[in-house]
VEXGU-692250 format. One record per residue: x, y, z of N, C-alpha, C in turn; residue in three letters; residue number from 1. Coordinates in pm, 1 decimal, m for minus. Last residue first. Layout:
+----------+----------+----------+----------+----------+----------+----------+----------+----------+--------+--------+
!     n_c1 !     n_c2 !     n_c3 !    ca_c1 !    ca_c2 !    ca_c3 !     c_c1 !     c_c2 !     c_c3 ! marvex ! kolvex !
+----------+----------+----------+----------+----------+----------+----------+----------+----------+--------+--------+
!        X !        Y !        Z !        X !        Y !        Z !        X !        Y !        Z !    ALA !    NUM !
...
+----------+----------+----------+----------+----------+----------+----------+----------+----------+--------+--------+
END
This chain:
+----------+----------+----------+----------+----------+----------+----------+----------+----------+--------+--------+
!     n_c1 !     n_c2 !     n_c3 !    ca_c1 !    ca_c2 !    ca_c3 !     c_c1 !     c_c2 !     c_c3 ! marvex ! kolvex !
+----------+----------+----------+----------+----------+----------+----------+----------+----------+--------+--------+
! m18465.1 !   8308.2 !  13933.4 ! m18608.0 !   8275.0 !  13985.6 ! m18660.4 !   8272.6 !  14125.7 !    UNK !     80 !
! m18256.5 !   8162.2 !  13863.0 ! m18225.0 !   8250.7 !  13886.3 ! m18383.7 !   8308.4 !  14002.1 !    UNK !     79 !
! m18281.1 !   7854.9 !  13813.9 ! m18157.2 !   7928.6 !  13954.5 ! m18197.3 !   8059.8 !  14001.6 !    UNK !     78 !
! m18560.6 !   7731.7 !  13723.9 ! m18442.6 !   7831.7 !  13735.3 ! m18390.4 !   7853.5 !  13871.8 !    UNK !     77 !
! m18727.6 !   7425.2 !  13735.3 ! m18669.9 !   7528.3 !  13796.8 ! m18538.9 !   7600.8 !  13755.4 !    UNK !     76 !
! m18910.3 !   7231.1 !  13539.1 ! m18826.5 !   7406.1 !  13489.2 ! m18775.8 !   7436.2 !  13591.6 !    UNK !     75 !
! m18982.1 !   7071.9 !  13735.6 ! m18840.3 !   7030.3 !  13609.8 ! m18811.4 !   7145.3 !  13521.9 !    UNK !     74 !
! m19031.8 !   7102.1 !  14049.3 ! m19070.5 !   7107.3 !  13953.0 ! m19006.7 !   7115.3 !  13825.8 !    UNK !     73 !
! m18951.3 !   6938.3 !  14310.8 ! m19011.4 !   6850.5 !  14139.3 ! m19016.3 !   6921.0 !  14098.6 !    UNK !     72 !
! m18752.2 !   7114.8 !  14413.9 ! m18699.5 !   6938.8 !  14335.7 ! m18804.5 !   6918.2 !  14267.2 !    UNK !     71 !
! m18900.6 !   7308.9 !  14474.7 ! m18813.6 !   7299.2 !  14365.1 ! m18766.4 !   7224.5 !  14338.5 !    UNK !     70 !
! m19076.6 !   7131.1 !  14662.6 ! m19100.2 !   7189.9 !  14547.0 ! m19007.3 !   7299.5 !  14473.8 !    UNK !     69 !
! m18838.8 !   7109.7 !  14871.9 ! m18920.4 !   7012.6 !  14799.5 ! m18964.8 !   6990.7 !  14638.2 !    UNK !     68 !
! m18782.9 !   7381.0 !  14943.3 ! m18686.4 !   7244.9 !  14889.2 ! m18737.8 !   7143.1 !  14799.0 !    UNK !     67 !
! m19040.6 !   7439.5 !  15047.4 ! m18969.5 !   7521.8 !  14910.8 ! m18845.1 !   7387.0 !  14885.5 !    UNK !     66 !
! m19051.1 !   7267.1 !  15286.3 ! m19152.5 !   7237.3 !  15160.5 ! m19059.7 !   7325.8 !  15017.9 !    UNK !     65 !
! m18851.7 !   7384.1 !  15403.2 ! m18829.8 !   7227.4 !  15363.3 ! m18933.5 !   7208.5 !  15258.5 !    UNK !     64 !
! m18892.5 !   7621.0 !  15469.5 ! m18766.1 !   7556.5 !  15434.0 ! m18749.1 !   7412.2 !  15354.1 !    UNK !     63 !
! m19128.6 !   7619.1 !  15600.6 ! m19123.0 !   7650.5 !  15476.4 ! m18945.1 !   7639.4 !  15405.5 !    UNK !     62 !
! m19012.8 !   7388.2 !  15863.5 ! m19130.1 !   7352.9 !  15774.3 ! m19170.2 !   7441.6 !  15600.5 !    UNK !     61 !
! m18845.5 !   7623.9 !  15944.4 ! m18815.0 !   7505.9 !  15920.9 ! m18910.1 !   7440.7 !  15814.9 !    UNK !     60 !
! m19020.0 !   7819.5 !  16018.7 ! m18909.9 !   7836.5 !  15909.9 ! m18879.3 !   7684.5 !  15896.2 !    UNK !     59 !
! m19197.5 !   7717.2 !  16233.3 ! m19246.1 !   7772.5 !  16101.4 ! m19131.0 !   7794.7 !  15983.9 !    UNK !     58 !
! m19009.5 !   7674.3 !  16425.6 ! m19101.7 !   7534.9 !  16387.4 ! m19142.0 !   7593.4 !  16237.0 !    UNK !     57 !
! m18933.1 !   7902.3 !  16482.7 ! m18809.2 !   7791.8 !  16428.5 ! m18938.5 !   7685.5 !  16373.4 !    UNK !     56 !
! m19166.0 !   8034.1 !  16530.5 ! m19030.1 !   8093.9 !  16453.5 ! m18958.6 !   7983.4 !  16392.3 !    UNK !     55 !
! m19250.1 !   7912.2 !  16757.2 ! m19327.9 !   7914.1 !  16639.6 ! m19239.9 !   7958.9 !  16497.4 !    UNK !     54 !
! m19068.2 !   7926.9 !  16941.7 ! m19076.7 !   7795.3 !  16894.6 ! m19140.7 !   7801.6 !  16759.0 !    UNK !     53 !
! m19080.6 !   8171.2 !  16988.6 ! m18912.8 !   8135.2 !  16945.3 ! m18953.7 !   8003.9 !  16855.1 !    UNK !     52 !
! m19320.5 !   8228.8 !  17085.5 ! m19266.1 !   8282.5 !  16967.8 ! m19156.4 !   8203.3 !  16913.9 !    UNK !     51 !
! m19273.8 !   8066.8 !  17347.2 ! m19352.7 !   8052.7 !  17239.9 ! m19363.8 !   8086.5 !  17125.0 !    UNK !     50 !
! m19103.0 !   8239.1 !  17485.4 ! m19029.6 !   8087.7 !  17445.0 ! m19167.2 !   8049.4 !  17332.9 !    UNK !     49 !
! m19193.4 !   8475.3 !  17506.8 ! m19078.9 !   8462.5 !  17390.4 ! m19024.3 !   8276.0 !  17364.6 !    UNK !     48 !
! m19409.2 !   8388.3 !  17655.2 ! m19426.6 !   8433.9 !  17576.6 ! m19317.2 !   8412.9 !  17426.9 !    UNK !     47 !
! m19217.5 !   8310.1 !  17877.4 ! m19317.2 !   8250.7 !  17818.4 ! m19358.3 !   8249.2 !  17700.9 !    UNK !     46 !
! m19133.5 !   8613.8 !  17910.2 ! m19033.8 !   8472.9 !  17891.2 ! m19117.8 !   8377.0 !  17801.1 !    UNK !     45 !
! m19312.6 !   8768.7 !  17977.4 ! m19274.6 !   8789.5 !  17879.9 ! m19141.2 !   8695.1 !  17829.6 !    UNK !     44 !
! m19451.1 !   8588.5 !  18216.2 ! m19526.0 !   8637.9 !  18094.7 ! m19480.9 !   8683.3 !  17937.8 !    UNK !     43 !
! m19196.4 !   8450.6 !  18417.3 ! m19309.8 !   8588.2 !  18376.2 ! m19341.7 !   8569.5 !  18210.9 !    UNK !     42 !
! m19305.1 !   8089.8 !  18501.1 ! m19229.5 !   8188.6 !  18446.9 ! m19314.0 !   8332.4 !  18436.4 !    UNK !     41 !
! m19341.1 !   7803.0 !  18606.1 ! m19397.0 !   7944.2 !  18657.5 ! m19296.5 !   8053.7 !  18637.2 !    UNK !     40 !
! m19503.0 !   7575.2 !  18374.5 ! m19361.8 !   7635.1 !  18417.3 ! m19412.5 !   7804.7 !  18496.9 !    UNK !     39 !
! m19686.8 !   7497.2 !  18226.9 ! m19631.6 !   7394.6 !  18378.9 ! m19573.2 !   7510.0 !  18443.6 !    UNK !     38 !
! m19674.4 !   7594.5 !  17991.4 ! m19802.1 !   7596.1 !  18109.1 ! m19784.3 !   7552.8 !  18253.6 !    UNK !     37 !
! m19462.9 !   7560.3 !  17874.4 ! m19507.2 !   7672.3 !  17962.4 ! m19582.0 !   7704.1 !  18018.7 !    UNK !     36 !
! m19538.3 !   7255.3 !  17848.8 ! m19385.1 !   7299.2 !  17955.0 ! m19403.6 !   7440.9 !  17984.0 !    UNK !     35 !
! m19696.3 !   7314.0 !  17664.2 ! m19705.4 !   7238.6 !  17790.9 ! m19615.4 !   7247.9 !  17914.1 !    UNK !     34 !
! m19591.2 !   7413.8 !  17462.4 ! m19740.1 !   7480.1 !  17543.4 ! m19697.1 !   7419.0 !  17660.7 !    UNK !     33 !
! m19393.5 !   7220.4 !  17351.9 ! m19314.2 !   7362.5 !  17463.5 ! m19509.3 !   7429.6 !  17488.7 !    UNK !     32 !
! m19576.6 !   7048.4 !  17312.0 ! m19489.8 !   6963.5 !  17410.4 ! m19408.0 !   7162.9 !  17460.0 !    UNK !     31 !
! m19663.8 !   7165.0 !  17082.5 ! m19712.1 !   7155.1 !  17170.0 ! m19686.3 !   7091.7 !  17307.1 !    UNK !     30 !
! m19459.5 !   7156.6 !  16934.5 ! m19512.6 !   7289.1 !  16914.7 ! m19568.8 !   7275.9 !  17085.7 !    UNK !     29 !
! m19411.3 !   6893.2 !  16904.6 ! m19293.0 !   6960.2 !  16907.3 ! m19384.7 !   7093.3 !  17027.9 !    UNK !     28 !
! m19641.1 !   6786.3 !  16719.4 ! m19599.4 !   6781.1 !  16862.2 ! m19490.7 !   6824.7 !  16935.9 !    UNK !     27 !
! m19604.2 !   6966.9 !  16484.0 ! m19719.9 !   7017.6 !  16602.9 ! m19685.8 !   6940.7 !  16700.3 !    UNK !     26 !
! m19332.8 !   6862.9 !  16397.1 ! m19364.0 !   7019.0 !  16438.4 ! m19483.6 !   7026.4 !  16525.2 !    UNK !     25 !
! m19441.7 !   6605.6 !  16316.9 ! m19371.5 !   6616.3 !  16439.9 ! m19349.6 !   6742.0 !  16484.4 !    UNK !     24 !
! m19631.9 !   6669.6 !  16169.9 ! m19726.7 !   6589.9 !  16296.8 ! m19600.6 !   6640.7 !  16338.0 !    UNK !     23 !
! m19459.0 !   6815.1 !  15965.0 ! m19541.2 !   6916.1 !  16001.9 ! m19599.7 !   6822.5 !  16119.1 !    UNK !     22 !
! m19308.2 !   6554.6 !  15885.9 ! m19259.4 !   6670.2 !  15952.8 ! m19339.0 !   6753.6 !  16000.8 !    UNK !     21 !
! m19546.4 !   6421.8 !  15738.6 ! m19478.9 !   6342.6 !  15852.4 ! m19400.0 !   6494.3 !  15926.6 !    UNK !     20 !
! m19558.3 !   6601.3 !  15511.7 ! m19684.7 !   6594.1 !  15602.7 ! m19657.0 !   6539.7 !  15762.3 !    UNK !     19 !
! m19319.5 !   6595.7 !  15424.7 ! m19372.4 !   6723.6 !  15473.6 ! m19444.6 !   6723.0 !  15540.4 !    UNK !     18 !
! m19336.3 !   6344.3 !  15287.7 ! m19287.0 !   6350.5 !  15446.4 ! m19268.5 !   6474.8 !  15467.1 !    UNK !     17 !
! m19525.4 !   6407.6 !  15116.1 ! m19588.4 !   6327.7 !  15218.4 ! m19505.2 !   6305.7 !  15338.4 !    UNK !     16 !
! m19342.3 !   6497.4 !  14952.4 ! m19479.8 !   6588.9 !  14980.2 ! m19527.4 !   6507.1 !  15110.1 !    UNK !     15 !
! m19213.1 !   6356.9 !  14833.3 ! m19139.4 !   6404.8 !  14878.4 ! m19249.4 !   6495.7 !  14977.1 !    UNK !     14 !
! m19434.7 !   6236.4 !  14608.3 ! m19406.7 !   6131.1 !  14756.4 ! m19329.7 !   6235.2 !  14846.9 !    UNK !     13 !
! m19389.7 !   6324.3 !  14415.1 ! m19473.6 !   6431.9 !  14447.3 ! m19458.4 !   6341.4 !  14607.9 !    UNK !     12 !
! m19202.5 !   6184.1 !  14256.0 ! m19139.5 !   6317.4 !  14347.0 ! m19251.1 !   6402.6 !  14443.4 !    UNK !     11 !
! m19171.9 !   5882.0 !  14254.6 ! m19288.1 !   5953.9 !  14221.8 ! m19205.3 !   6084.0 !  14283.0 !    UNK !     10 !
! m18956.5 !   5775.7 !  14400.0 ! m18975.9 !   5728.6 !  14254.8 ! m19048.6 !   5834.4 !  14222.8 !    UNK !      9 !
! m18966.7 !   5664.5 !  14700.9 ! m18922.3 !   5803.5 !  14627.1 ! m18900.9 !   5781.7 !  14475.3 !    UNK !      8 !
! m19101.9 !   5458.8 !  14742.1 ! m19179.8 !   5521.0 !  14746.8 ! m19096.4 !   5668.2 !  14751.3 !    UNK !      7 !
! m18988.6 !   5259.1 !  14646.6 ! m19060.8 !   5265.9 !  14545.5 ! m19112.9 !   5422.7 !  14571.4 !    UNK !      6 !
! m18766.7 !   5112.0 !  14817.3 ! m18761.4 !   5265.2 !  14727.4 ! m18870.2 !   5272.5 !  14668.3 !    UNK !      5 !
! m18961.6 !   4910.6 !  14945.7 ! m18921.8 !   5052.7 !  15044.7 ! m18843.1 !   5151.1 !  14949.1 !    UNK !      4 !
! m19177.8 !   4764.3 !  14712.1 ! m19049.4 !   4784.1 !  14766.3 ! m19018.5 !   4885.3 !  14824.5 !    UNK !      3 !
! m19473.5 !   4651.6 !  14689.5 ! m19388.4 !   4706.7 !  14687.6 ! m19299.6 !   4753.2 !  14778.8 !    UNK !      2 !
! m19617.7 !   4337.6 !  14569.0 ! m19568.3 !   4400.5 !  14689.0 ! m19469.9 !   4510.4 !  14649.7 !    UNK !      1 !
+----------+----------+----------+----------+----------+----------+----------+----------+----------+--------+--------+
END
């Protein structure tokens, strides 16, 4: 049986709650479709609330994978 640390031991595991973050980004993503679909706003509100989301949902997610993968890989330079 393994143990609830086992599963940050391996670094490439750090990869798999990228995968867990990116389900909660698409339901994220798609919970504001929904609210602007509901919502009787103009076009260019809507619009910017959809951008805004894709903006923050998308930086976030390459924020976190580059984190990632500079924790495993064991040459990383600073400078680089």
């Amino acid at each position: 049986m393994k143990s609830s640390r086992s599963g940050t031991s391996n670094p490439l595991e750090w990869l798999d709650l990228i995968k867990l973050e990116l389900a909660v980004v698409l339901g994220l993503a798609l919970g504001v479709a929904v609210v602007v679909w509901r919502l009787d706003l103009g076009h260019g509100i809507e619009l910017a609330m959809l951008a805004g989301c894709g903006f923050v949902c998308g930086g976030w997610l390459a924020l976190r994978t580059r984190r990632s993968l500079d924790a495993i890989r064991p040459d990383h330079d600073e400078g680089d």
